[in-house]
C-alpha positions in Angstrom: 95.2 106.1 87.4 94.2 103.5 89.7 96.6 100.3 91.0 96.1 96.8 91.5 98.4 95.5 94.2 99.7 92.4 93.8 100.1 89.8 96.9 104.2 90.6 96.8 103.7 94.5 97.1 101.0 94.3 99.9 102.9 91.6 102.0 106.4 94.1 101.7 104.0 97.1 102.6 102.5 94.8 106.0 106.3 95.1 106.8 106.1 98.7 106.5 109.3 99.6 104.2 109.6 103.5 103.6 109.5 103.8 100.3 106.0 101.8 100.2 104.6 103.9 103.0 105.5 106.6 100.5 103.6 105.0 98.0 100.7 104.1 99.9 100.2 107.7 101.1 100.3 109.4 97.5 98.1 107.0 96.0 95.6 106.8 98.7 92.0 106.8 97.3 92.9 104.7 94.1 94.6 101.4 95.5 92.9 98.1 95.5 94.0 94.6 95.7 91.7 91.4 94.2 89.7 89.4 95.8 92.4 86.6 94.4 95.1 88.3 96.0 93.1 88.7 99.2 93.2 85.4 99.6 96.9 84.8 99.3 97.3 86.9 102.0 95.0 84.7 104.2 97.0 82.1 103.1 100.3 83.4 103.8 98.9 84.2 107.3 97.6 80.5 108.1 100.6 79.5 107.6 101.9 81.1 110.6 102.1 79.3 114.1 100.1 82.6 115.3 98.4 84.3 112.8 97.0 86.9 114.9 99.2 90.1 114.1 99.3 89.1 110.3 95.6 88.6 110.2 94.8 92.2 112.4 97.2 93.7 109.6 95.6 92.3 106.5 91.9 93.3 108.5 93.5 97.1 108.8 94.6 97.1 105.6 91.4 96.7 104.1 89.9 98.4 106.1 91.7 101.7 106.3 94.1 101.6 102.8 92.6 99.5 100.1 89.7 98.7 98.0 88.9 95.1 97.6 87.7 94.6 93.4 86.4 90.8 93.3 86.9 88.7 90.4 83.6 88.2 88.6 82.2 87.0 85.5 83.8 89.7 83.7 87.3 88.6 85.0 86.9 85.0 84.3 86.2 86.2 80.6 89.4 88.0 79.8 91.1 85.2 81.8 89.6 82.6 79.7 90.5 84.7 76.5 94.2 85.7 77.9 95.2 81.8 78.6 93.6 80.5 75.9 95.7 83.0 73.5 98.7 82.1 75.8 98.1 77.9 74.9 97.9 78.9 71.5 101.6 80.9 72.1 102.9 78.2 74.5 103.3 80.6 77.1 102.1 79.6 80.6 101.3 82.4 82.8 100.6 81.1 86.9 96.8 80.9 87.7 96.6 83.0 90.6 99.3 85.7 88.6 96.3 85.1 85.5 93.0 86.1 87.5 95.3 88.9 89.3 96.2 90.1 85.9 93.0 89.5 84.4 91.0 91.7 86.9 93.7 94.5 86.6 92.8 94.5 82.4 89.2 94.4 82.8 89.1 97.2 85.5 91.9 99.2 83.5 94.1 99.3 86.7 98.0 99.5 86.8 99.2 96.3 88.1 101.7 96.9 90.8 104.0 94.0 91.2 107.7 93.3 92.2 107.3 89.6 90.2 107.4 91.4 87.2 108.3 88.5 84.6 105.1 86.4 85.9 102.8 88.9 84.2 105.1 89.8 80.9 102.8 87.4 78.8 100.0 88.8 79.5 99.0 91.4 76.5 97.8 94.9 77.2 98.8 94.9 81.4 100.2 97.9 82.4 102.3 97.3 85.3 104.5 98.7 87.6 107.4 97.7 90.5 107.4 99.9 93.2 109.8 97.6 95.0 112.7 98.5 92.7 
């Protein structure tokens, strides 16, 4: 089984909590974080009056702990299917949380997320909080 990391899980494990580290170490080889949610953490690291540290961190993390998987063609597909189905529902999923999910479904990956009730709409994700 491989794991997408959403942006909440990877920003707890930059802090380094315990159980994560746990985590991170027994699933090493098959974790992976989108190119969506790569970009969130830039984002979140901007935002800092130095974002030196948080931007050396996200650089390691990528470098030594996960696998990038960009959102592509294939992606924007099964989003386009998912939030169209969703409109039809009246259920409104967030955009990032929708391309995050989406590239999870088409690369049959675990989602790993501690915002748990952002992705509940979306059909046929498999998900998981390790934050619990």
């Amino acid at each position: 089984m491989t794991f997408l990391l959403d942006t909440c899980t990877v920003s707890a494990h930059l802090r380094r909590p315990a159980g994560l580290q746990s985590r991170f170490i027994q699933y090493s080889g098959r974790l992976y974080i989108s190119s969506v949610g790569l970009s969130e953490l830039y984002v979140l690291a901007y935002r800092l009056d130095d974002p030196t540290a948080r931007l050396g961190a996200i650089e390691s993390l990528i470098r030594d702990e996960v696998g990038i998987v960009d959102f592509d063609a294939d992606c924007a597909r099964v989003a386009g299917f998912v939030r169209s189905g969703l409109i039809r529902r009246g259920l409104r999923v967030p955009p990032i949380d929708l391309l995050i999910g989406a590239t999870a479904l088409v690369h049959d990956m675990t989602l790993v997320t501690h915002n748990t009730s952002d992705f509940i709409p979306i059909p046929g994700l498999r998900q998981a909080d390790w934050l619990l």
